[in-house]
C-alpha positions, -999 to 999 in steps of 0.1 A, spaced: 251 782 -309 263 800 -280 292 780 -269 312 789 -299 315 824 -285 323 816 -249 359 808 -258 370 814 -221 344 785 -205 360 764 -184 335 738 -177 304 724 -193 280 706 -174 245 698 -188 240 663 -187 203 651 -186 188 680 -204 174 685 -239 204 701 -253 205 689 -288 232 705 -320 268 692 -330 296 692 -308 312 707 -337 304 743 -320 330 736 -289 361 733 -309 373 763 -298 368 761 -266 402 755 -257 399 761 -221 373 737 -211 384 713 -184 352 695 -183 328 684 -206 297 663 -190 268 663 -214 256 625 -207 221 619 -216 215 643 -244 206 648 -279 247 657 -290 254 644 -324 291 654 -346 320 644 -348 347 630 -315 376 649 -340 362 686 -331 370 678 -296 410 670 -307 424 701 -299 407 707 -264 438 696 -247 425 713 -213 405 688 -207 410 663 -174 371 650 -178 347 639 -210 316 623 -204 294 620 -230 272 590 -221 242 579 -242 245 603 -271 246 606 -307 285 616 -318 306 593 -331 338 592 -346 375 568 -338 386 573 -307 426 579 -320 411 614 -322 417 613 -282 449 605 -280 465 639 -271 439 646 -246 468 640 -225 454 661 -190 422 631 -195 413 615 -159 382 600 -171 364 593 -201 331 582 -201 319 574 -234 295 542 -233 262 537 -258 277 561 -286 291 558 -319 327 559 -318 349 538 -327 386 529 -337 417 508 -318 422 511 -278 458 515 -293 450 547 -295 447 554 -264 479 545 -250 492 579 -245 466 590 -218 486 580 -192 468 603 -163 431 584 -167 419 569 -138 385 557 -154 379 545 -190 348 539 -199 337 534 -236 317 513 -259 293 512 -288 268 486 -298 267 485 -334 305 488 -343 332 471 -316 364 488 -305 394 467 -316 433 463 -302 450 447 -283 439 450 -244 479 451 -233 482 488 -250 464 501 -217 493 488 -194 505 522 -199 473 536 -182 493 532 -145 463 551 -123 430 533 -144 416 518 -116 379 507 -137 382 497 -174 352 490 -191 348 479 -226 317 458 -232 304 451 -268 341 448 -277 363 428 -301 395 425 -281 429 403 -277 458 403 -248 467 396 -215 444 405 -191 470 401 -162 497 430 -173 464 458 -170 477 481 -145 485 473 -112 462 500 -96 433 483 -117 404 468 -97 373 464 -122 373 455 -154 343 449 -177 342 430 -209 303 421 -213 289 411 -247 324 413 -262 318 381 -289 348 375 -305 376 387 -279 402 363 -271 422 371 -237 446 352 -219 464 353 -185 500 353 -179 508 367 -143 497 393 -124 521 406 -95 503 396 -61 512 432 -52 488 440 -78 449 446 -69 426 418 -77 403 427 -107 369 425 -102 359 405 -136 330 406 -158 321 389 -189 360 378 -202 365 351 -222 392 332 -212 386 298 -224 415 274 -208 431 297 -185 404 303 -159 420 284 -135 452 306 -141 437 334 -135 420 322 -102 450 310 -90 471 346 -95 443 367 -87 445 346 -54 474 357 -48 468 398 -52 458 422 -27 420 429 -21 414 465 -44 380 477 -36 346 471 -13 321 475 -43 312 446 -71 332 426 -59 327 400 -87 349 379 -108 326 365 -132 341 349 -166 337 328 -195 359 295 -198 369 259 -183 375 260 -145 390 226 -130 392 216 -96 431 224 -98 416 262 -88 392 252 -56 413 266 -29 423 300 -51 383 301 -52 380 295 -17 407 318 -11 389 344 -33 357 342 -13 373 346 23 388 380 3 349 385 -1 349 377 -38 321 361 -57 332 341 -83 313 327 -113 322 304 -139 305 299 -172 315 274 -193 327 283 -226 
């Protein structure tokens, strides 16, 4: 197609359009910076995007490519990554080396990412983290300190935990973790952190809350927190 031959492009943006064909034909566009094509017919390979090591954005939302993720990991200049309802798969281990992202955003419903949540620690900008549909283990409370929203939904089969989270740290605004016995933990810490964002302000999670964390509840609501419970 015609990208191939536009090898000086610096930024593709055609998201909600019928653009169909294999991302296969923008390998050697080495100087895109951006790359938003959400909501199109895209299908290849994540690999033929390995070398584009310009790039600071990738969103490719509700598409057809697929692909492990580990192909990503000297996108280096990445600030966000948007890559929910594909195909791709592979370890968040992998990911560890993107160091600059502010937003991570990535999931696919028929095969789960894997890893260990703790290898994003590294990530010390991420300020939203989603992963729904995942099968993940770790400490939720060492996710980086700038980190305000995290989302977990429909992740059957991830384990987390909570050790401590500084109470310099922002309070993560929660959704869909299973933490089984260390809700009240994490109520209690979270408690103790500094108020992150206005938006979806939420802490919702999966596990057995006690009455040993009413007043880091109570605490959490006067913060403007909603905070919901389900047992596990």
């Amino acid at each position: 197609g015609f990208f191939k031959y536009s090898t000086a492009l610096t930024s593709l943006g055609l998201s909600n359009t019928n653009l169909s064909g294999d991302i296969a034909n923008l390998k050697n566009l080495t100087a895109l910076t951006r790359i938003e094509l959400n909501n199109t017919n895209l299908s290849g390979d994540i690999a033929n995007l390995k070398n584009l090591t310009a790039l600071t954005i990738l969103k490719l939302s509700n598409t057809n490519i697929s692909g492990d993720i580990a192909n990503l990991k000297n996108l280096t200049a990445l600030t966000s990554i948007e890559l929910p309802n594909t195909n791709i798969s592979g370890d968040i281990a992998n990911l560890k080396s993107l160091t600059a992202l502010t937003s991570l955003i990535l999931y696919n419903k028929q095969i789960p990412l894997t890893g260990e949540i703790s290898a994003l620690r590294t990530m010390s900008k991420c300020k939203t983290i989603s992963l729904s549909f995942s099968k993940l283990t770790g400490d939720l409370a060492i996710l980086p300190d700038a980190c305000c929203v995290v989302y977990l939904y429909y992740s059957k089969g991830s384990v987390f935990t909570w050790g401590t989270r500084p109470s310099s740290a922002y309070i993560i605004s929660l959704g869909g973790a299973s933490l089984y016995n260390n809700v009240d933990k994490m109520l209690q810490n979270q408690a103790q952190c500094q108020v992150g964002q206005t938006a979806n302000k939420t802490i919702s999670a999966t596990g057995t809350r006690t009455s040993a964390s009413d007043d880091a509840v109570a605490t959490l609501q006067q913060k403007g927190y909603t905070v919901s419970i389900t047992p596990a």
